[in-house]
C-alpha positions as CSV (number, residue, x, y, z in Angstrom):
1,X,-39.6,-41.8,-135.6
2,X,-37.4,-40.1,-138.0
3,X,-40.7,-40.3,-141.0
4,X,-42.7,-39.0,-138.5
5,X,-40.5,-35.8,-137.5
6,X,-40.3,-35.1,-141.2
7,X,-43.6,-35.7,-141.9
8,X,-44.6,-33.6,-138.9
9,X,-42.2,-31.0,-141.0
10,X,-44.2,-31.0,-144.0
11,X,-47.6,-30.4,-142.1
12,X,-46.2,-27.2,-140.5
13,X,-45.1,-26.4,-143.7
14,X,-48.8,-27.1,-145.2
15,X,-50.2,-25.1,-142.7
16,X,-48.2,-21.5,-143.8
17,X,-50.9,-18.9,-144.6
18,X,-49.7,-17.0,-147.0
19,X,-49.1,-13.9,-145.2
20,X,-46.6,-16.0,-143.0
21,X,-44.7,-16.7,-145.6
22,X,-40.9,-15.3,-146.6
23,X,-41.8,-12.7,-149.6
24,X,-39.9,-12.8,-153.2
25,X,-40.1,-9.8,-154.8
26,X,-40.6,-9.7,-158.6
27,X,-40.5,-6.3,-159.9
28,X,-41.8,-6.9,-163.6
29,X,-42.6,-11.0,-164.6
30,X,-40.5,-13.3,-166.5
31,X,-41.1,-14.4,-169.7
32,X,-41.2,-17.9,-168.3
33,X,-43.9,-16.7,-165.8
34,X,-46.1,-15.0,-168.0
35,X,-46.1,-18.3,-170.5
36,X,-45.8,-20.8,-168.1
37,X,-48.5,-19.3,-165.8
38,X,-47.9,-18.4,-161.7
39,X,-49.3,-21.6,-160.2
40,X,-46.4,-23.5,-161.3
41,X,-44.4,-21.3,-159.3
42,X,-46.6,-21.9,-156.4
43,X,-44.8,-23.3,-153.1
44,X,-45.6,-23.7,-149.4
45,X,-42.0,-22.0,-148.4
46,X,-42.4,-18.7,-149.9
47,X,-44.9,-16.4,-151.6
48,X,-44.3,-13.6,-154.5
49,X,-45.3,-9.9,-154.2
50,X,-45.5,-8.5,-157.2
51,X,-44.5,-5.3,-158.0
52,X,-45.8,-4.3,-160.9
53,X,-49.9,-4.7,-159.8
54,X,-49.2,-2.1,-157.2
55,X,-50.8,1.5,-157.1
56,X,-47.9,2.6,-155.4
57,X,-45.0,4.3,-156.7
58,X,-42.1,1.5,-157.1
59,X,-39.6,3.7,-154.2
60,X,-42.8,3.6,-151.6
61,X,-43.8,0.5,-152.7
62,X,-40.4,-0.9,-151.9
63,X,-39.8,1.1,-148.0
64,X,-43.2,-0.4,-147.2
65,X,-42.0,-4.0,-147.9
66,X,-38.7,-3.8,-147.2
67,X,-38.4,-5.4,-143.8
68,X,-40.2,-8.7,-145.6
69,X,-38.5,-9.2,-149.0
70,X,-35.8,-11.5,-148.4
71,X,-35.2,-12.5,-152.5
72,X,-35.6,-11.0,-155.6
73,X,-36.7,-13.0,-159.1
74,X,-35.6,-10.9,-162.0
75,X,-34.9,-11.1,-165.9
76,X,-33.1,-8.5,-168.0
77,X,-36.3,-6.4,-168.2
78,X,-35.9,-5.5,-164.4
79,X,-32.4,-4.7,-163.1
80,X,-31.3,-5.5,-159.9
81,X,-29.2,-2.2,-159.6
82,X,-27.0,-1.1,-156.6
83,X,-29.7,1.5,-155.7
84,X,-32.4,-1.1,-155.9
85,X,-30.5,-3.2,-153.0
86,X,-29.9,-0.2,-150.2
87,X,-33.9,-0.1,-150.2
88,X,-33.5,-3.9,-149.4
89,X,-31.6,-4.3,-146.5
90,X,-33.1,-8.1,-145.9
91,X,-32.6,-9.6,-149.0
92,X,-30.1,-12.8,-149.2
93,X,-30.8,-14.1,-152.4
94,X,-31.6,-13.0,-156.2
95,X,-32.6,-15.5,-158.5
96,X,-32.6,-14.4,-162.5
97,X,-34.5,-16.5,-164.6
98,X,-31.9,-15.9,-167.3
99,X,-28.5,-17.4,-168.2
100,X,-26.8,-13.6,-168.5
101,X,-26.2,-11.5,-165.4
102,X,-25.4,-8.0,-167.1
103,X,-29.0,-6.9,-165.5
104,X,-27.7,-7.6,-161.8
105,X,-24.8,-5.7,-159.7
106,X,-22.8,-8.5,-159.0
107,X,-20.7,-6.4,-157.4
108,X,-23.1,-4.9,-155.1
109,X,-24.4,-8.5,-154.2
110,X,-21.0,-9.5,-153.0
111,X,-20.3,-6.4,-151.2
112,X,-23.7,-7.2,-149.1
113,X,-23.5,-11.0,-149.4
114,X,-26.3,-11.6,-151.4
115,X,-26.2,-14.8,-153.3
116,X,-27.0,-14.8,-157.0
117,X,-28.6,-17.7,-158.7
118,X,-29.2,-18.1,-162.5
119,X,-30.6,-20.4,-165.6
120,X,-27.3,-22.6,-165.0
121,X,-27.4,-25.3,-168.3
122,X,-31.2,-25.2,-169.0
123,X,-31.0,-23.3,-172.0
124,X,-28.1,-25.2,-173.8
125,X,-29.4,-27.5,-175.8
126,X,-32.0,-24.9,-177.2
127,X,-29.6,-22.1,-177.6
128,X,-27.3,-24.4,-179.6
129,X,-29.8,-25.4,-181.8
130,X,-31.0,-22.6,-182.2
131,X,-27.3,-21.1,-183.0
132,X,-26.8,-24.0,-185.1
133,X,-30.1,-23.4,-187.2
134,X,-29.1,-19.6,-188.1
135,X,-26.1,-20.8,-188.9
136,X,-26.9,-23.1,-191.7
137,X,-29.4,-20.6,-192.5
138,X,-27.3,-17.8,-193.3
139,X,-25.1,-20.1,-195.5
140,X,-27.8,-22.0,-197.3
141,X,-30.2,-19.2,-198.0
142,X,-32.8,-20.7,-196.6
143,X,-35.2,-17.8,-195.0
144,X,-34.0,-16.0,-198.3
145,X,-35.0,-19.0,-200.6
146,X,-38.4,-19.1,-198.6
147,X,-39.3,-15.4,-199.4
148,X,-38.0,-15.9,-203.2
149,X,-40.3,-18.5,-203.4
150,X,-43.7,-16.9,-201.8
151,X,-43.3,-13.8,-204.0
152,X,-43.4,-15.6,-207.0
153,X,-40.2,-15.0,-208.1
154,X,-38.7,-18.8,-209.0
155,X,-41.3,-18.4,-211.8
156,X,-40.4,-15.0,-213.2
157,X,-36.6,-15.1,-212.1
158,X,-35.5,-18.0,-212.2
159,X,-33.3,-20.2,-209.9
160,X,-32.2,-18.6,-206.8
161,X,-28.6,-18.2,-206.5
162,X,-26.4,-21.2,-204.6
163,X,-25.8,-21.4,-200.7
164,X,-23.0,-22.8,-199.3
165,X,-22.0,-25.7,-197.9
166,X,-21.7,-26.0,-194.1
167,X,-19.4,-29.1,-194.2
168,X,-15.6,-28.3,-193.8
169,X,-16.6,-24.8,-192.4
170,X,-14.1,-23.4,-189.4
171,X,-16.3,-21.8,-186.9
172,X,-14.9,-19.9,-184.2
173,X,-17.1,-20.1,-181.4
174,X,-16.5,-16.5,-178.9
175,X,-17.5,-18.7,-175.3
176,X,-17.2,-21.8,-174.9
177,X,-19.7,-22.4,-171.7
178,X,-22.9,-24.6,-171.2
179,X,-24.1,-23.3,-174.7
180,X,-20.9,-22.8,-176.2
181,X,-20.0,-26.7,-175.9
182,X,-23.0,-27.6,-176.7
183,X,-23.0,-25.8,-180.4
184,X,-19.1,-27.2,-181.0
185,X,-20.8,-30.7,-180.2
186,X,-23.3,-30.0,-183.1
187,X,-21.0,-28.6,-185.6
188,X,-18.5,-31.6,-185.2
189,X,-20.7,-33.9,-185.7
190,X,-22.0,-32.3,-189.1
191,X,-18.4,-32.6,-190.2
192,X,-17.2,-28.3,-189.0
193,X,-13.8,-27.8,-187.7
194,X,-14.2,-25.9,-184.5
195,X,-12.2,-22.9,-182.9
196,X,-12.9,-21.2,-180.1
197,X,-12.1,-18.3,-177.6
198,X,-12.9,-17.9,-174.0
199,X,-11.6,-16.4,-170.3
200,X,-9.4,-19.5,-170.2
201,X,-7.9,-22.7,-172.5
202,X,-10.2,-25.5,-172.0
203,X,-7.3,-28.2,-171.0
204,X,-9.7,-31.1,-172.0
205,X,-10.6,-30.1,-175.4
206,X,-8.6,-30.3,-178.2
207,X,-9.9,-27.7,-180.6
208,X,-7.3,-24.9,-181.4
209,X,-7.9,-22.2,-179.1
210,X,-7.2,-18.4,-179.4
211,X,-6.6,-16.0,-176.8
212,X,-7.7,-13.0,-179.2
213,X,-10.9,-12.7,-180.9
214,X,-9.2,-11.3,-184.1
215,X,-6.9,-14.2,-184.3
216,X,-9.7,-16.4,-183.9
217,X,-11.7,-14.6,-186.5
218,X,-9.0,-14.4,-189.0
219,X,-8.6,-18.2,-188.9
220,X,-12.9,-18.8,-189.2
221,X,-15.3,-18.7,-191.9
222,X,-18.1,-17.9,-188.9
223,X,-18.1,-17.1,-186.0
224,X,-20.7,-17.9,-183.1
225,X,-20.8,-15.7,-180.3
226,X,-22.2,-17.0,-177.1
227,X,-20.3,-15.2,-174.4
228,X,-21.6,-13.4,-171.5
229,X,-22.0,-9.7,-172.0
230,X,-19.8,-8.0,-169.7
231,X,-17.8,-4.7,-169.4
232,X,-15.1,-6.3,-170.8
233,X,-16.7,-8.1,-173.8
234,X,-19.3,-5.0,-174.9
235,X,-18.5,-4.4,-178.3
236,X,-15.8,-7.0,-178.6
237,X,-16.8,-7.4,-181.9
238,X,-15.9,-4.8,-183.6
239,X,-13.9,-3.3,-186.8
240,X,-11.2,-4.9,-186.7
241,X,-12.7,-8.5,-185.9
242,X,-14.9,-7.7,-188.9
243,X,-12.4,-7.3,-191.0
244,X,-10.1,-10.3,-189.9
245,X,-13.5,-12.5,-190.7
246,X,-13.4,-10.9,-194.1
247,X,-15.7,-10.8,-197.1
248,X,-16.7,-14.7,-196.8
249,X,-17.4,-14.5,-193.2
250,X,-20.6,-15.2,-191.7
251,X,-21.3,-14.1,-187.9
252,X,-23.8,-15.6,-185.8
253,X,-25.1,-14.0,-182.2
254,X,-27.3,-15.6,-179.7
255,X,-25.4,-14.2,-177.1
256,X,-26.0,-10.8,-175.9
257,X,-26.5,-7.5,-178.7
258,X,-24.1,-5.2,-176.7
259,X,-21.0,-8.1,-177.6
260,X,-21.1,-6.8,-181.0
261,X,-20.6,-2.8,-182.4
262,X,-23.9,-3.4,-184.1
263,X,-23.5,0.2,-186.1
264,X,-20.3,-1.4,-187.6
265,X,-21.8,-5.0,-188.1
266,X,-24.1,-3.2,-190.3
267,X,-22.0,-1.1,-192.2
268,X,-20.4,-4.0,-193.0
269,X,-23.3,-5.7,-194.1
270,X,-24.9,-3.6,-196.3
271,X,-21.2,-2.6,-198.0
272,X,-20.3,-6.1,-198.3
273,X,-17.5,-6.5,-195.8
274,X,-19.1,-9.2,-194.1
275,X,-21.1,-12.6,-195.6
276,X,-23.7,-12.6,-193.6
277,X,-25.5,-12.4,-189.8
278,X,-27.5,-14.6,-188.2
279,X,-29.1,-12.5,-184.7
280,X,-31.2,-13.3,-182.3
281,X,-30.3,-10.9,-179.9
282,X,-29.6,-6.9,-180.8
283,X,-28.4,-4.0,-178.8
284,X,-31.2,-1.9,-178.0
285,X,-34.4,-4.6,-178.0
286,X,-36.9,-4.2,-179.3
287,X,-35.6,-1.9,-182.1
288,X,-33.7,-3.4,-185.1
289,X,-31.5,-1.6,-187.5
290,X,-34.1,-0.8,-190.2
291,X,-31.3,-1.7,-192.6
292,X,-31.0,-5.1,-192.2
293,X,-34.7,-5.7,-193.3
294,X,-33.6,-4.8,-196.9
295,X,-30.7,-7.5,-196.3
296,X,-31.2,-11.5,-197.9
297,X,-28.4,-12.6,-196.3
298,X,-29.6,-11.7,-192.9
299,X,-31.2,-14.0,-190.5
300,X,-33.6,-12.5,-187.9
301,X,-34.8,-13.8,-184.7
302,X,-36.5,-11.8,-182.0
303,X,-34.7,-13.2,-179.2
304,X,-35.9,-16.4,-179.1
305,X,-33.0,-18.7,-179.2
306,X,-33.1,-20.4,-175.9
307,X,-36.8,-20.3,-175.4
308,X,-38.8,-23.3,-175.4
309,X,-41.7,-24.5,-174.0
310,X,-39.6,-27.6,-173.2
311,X,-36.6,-25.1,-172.0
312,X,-39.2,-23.0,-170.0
313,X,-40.5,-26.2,-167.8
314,X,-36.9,-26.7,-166.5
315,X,-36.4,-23.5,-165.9
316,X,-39.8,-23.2,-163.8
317,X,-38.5,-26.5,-162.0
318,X,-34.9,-24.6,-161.6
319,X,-36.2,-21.2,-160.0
320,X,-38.6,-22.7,-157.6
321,X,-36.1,-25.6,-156.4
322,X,-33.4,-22.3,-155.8
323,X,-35.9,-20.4,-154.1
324,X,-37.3,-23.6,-151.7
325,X,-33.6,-24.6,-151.5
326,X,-33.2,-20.9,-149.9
327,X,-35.7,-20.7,-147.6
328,X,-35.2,-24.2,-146.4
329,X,-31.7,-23.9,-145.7
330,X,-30.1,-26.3,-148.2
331,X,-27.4,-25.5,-151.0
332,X,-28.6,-24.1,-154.0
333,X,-29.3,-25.4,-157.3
334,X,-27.5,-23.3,-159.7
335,X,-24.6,-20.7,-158.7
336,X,-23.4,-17.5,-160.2
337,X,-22.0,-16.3,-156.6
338,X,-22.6,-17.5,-153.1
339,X,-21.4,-16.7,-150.3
């Protein structure tokens, strides 16, 4: 009786048109949608309306659908703002299909009891590589070595000058979450000693931790950062860490841009104050400091670091398990905030 109840459940559900079903609004798409492709988003429980093929202005766009729109997908590109939420009076849920939050009022979310969904662990193993890669990089010349050699240069120069090894190397890791422990994992195993600093000591880990970032910094020859960019970490990085890391150091970010005072990271750079930078992340993207395209001891990554094609199909599998999840009434997936 009980296979026949459900399967009875799954023919009603079958038999949604689409115009029957709850809405999620996407204001501008994903990078995961646009590579992946919509079908794989497709689902009997809930149906997108997208935004952005709309003649309409956004603001009546919005007040004509805003009875229907009961959850948002987002990515940094489209803020979900405080503004954005008192034209949505009926939305419950907002799913990013990021791992940073800085695009979405938390705040307001709570205050309306809107729960708030994210990339959860998906992009760990990718980001640490990834962090791991610019890393070794940076210290081994190797993007540098690559354009010495294209340019002809090993034959009219000569050698190129020596990296350095990565072996022994302290790394300070600034966040040690999914992709934080998932880089310190790496780096032991290739023989690093890890540091790290985060909101609180990780009592089941034994590396040394530091409460302040310039402590940390002052004890590292590089330093990752992988935090969360928040009012209270913006510019964390800053003078005075630079110069606790000193002339040898060697910062790598895959975090967020806005962590580090990227006007001081590259005075630093081009005056010699710092090693070296591995980014893949910058604070106003697109745009790049021009200056650190004359730099060899710069790595540069257009923020890439977490995507994958492999990385993208979990993260397809993530949002629409969230949003079915949602609109059939069971817990979700992958928390930032419920409620």
């Amino acid at each position: 009786m009980a296979d026949q109840e459900e399967e009875q459940d799954n023919t009603g559900d079958q038999n949604h048109k689409p115009q029957d079903l709850p809405q999620v609004l996407v204001l501008k798409p994903p990078p995961v949608l646009s590579v992946i492709g919509e079908e794989s988003f497709l689902s009997n429980k809930y149906q997108f309306l997208k935004a952005w093929e709309s003649p309409l202005p956004l603001h009546q766009f919005l007040t004509a659908h805003a009875g229907s729109i009961q959850a948002i997908l987002c990515s940094g590109a489209a803020p979900v703002t405080d503004d954005l939420l008192q034209l949505l009076p009926s939305v419950r849920l907002v799913v990013t299909a990021s791992a940073g939050t800085n695009h979405i009022d938390l705040e307001a979310c709570h205050r309306r009891g809107i729960s708030v969904t994210n990339a959860g662990n998906v992009f760990s193993d990718d980001g640490a590589d990834a962090a791991v890669g610019l890393l070794i990089d940076v210290l081994r010349k190797i993007t540098a070595s690559d354009r010495y050699v294209r340019q002809g240069l090993w034959v009219n120069e000569g050698d190129y000058p020596l990296g350095s090894k990565l072996r022994g190397k302290r790394v300070g890791i600034v966040g040690l979450g999914g992709i934080g422990l998932e880089i310190a994992k790496r780096l032991e195993a290739l023989g690093c000693n890890v540091l790290y600093t985060s909101r609180k000591k990780k009592t089941f880990l034994s590396y040394p931790f530091y409460s302040d970032v310039c402590q940390l910094a002052a004890h590292s020859d590089a330093l990752i950062i992988c935090c969360a960019l928040t009012d209270q970490t913006r510019h964390m990085i800053d003078k005075d860490v630079f110069s606790a890391l000193g002339k040898e150091g060697v910062i790598v970010n895959v975090g967020r841009g806005a962590i580090v005072d990227e006007k001081e990271m590259v005075r630093c750079l081009v005056h010699g104050e710092i090693a070296g930078a591995g980014l893949d992340v910058f604070e106003n993207e697109p745009d790049v400091p021009k200056e650190l395209f004359e730099l060899d001891n710069v790595v540069l990554s257009p923020h890439r670091a977490v995507f994958t094609p492999e990385s993208f199909m979990a993260l397809c599998e993530l949002v629409v398990g969230n949003l079915e999840a949602f609109f059939s009434n069971k817990p979700l997936l992958s928390r930032v905030m419920d409620v």
